[in-house]
C-alpha positions as CSV (number, residue, x, y, z in Angstrom):
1,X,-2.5,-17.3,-21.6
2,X,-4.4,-13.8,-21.7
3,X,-5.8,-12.7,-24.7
4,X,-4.9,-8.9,-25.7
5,X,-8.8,-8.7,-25.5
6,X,-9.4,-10.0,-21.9
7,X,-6.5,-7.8,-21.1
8,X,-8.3,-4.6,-22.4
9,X,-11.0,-5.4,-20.5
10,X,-9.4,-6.5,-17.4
11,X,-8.2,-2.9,-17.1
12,X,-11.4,-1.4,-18.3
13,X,-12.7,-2.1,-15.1
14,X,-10.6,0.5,-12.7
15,X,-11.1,3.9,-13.0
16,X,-8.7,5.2,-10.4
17,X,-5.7,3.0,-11.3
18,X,-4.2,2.9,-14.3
19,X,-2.9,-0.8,-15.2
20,X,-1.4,-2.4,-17.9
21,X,0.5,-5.5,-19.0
22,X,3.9,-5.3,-20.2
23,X,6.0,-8.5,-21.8
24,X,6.5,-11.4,-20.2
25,X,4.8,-11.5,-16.5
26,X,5.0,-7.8,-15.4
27,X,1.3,-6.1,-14.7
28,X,2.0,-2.5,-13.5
29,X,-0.2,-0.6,-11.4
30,X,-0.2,3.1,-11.5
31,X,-1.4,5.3,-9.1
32,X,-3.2,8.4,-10.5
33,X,-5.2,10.1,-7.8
34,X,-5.9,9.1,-4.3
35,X,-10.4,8.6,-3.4
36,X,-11.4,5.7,-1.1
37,X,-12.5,3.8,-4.3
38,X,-8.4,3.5,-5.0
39,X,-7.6,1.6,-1.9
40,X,-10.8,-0.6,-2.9
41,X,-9.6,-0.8,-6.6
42,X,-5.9,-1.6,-5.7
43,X,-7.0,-5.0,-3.4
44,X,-9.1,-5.8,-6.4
45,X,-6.3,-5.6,-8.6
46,X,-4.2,-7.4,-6.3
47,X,-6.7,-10.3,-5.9
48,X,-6.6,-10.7,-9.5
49,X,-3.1,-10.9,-10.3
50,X,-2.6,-13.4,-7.6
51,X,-5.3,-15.3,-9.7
52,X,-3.3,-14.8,-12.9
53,X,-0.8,-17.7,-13.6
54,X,0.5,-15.3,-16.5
55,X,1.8,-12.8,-13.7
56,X,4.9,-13.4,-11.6
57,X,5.5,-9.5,-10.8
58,X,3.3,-6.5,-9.5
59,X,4.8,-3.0,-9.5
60,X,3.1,0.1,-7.8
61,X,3.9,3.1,-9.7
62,X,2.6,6.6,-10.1
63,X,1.4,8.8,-7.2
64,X,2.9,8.2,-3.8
65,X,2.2,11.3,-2.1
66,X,-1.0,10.8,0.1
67,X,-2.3,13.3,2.7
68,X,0.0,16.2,1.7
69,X,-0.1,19.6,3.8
70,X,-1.5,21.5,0.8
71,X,-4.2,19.1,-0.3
72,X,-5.3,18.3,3.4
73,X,-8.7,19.4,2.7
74,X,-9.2,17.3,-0.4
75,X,-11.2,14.3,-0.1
76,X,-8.3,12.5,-2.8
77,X,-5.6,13.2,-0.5
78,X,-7.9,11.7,2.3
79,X,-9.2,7.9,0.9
80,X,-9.9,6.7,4.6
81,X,-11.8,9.6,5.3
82,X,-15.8,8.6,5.4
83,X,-18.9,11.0,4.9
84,X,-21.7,10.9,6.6
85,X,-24.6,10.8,4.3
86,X,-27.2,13.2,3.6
87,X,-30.5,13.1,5.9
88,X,-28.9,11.5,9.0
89,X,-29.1,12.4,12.2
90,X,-25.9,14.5,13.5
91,X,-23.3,12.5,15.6
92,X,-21.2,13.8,18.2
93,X,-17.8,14.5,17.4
94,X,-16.3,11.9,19.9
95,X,-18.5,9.2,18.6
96,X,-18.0,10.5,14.9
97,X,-14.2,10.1,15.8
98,X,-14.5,6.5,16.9
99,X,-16.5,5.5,13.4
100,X,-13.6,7.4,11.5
101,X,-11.4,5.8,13.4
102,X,-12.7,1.7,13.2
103,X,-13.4,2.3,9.5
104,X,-10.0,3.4,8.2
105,X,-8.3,0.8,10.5
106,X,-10.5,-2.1,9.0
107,X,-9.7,-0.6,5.7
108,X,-6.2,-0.3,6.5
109,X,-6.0,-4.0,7.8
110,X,-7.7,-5.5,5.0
111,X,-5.0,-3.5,2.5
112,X,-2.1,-4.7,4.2
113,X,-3.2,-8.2,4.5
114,X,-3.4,-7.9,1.0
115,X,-0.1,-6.7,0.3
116,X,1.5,-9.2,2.8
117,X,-0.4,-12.4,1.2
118,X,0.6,-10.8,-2.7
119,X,1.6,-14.4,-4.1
120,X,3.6,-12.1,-6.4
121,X,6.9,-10.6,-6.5
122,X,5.8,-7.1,-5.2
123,X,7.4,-3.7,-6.4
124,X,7.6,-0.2,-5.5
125,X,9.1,1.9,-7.7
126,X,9.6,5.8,-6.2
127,X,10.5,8.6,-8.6
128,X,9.2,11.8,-6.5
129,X,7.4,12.4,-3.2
130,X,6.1,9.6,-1.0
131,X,4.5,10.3,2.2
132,X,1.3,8.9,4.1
133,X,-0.6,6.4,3.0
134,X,2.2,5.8,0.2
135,X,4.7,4.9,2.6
136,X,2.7,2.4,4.7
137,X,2.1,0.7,1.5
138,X,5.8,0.6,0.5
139,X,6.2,-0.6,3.9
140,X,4.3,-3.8,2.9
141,X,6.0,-4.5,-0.2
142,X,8.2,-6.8,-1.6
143,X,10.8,-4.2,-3.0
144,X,11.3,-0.9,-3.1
145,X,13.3,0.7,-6.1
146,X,13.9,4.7,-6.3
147,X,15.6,7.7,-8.5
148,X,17.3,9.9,-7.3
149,X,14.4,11.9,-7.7
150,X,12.8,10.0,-4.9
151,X,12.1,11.1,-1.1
152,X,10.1,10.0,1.8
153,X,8.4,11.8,4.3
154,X,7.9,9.6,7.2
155,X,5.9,11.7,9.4
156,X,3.1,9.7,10.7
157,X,0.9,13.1,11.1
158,X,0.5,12.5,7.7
159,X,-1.8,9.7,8.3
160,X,-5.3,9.2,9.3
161,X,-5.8,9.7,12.7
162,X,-6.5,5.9,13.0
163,X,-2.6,5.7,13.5
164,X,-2.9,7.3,17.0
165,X,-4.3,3.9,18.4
166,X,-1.0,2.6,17.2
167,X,-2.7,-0.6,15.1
168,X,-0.4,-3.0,14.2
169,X,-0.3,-2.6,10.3
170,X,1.5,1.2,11.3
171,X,4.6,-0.6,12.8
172,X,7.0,-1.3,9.9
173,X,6.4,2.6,9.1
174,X,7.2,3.6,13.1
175,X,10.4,1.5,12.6
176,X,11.1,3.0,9.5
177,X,10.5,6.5,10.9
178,X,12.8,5.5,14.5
179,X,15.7,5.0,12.2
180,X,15.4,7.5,9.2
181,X,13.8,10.3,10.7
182,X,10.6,12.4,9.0
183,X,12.6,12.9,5.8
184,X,15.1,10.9,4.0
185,X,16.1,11.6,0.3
186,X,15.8,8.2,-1.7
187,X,20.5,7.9,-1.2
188,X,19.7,7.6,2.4
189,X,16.6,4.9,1.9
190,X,18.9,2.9,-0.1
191,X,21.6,3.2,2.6
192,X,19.8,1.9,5.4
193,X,18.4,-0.7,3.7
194,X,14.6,0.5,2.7
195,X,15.3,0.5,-0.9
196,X,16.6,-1.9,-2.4
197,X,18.4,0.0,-5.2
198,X,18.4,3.2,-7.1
199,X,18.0,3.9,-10.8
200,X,18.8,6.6,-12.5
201,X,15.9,6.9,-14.5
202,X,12.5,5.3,-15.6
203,X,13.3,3.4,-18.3
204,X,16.3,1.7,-16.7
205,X,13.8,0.9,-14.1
206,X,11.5,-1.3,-16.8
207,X,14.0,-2.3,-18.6
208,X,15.2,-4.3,-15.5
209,X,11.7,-5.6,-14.7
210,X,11.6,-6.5,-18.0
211,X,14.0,-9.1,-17.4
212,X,13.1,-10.3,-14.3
213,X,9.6,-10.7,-15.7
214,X,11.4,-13.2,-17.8
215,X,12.8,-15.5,-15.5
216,X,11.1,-18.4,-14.5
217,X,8.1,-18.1,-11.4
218,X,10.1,-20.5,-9.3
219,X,12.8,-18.8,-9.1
220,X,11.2,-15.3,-8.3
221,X,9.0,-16.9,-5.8
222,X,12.3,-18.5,-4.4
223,X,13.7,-15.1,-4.1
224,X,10.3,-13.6,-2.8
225,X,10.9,-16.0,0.1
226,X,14.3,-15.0,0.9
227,X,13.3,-11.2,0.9
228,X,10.7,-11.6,3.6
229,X,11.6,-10.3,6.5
230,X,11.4,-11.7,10.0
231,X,8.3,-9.4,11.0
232,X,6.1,-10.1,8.0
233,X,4.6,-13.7,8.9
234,X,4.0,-12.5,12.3
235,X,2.1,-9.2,11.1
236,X,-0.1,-11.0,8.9
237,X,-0.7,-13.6,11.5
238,X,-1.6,-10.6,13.7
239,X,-4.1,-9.0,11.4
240,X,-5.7,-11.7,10.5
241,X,-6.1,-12.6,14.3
242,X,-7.6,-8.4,14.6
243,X,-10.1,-9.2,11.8
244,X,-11.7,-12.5,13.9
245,X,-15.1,-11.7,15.5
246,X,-13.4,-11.7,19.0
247,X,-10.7,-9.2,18.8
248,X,-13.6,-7.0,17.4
249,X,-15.9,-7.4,20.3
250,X,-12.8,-6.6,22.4
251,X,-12.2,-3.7,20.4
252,X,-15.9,-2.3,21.1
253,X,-15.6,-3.1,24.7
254,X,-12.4,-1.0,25.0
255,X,-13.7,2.1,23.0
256,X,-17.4,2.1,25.3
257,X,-15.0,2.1,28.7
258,X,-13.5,5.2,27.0
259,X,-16.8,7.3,26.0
């Protein structure tokens, strides 16, 4: 059992995610602004509830809109995007392409092998826009719970250009977007299936993970089991095949034929 003063500074450590405990098993996640150091902070955080025995549920809240039109330029509303560093030699723009590229997809992969392998019941909760990055992640959860409030922009432009090599963490997303569209309000999400049920407002939101936080770990791991759908053991068992020193080698052989 946590102390309230491990607790303080177990959250001390993030400074682009806000997270907190709340009673029983619930540690909530909130996303305040998107840098690269959030994608890094959020697989941390991840790592560490799994090693918690005092957590049995995970939400994602906050800020789901990553990559928006307006804030294309800003490096928050890009968290894949890489720099290059100051005194280095200028690269071409098709090799600086490829570099962009491999990075954000080994980011990418490493993200939603995290979210896949979550040992925890893992929630989304929606309450405005959620577009990019935001909805590959809700993609890989558990649950997804909205308002009414809620909407989805499915548009894969959205993303990081790694998506135009079509890796394989982008395909719940492409099926998602093949049967809703670029847009659906969070009514139409819930009618096809996506999310898993609307609220009408925040706090009836918590006040139901409240009391799922209370019911026993077996039984929430029981119905963590029965959520998973058919496609998640393979996609897991795909990116973890993409991360083995042989697909990479393959990878780089494939790009050079291209330069």
């Amino acid at each position: 059992m946590s102390t309230a003063g491990e607790d303080y500074l177990f959250c001390r450590q993030f400074r682009e995610l806000s997270i907190r405990r709340r009673s029983g098993g619930l540690l909530v996640i909130q996303f305040q602004r998107w840098q690269r150091r959030t994608v890094y902070e959020l697989m941390r955080a991840l790592d560490a509830a799994n090693a918690d025995g005092d957590i049995s549920i995970v939400v994602l809240s906050g800020e789901f809109a990553v990559g928006r039109e307006d804030d294309c330029q800003q490096q928050q509303q890009q968290p894949l995007a890489l720099e290059q560093g100051p005194g280095r030699e200028k690269r071409d723009e098709a090799e600086d392409r490829f570099i962009q590229e491999r990075a954000a997809d080994f980011v990418m992969r490493s993200l939603a092998k995290k979210l896949l392998g979550c040992r925890k019941l893992l929630v989304a909760f929606v309450q405005g826009p959620c577009q990019g990055l935001g909805v590959s992640i809700c993609c890989l959860c558990d649950l997804v719970y909205a308002t009414e409030t809620g909407h989805f922009l499915l548009s894969l432009s959205h993303l990081h250009p790694c998506v135009e090599a079509a890796p394989s963490w982008s395909l719940p997303q492409i099926e998602l977007l093949l049967r809703l569209g670029e847009r659906a309000d969070a009514r139409r999400a819930w009618g096809s299936g996506f999310v898993a049920s609307l609220t009408a407002d925040g706090q009836e939101f918590w006040t139901r993970m409240d009391q799922y936080s209370r019911l026993p770990t077996a039984s929430l791991l029981a119905t963590k089991r029965l959520l998973l759908r058919p496609w998640r053991e393979p996609l897991l068992a795909q990116l973890r095949q993409e991360g083995t020193p042989m697909a990479a080698q393959r990878r780089r052989l494939a790009a050079s034929s291209k330069l």
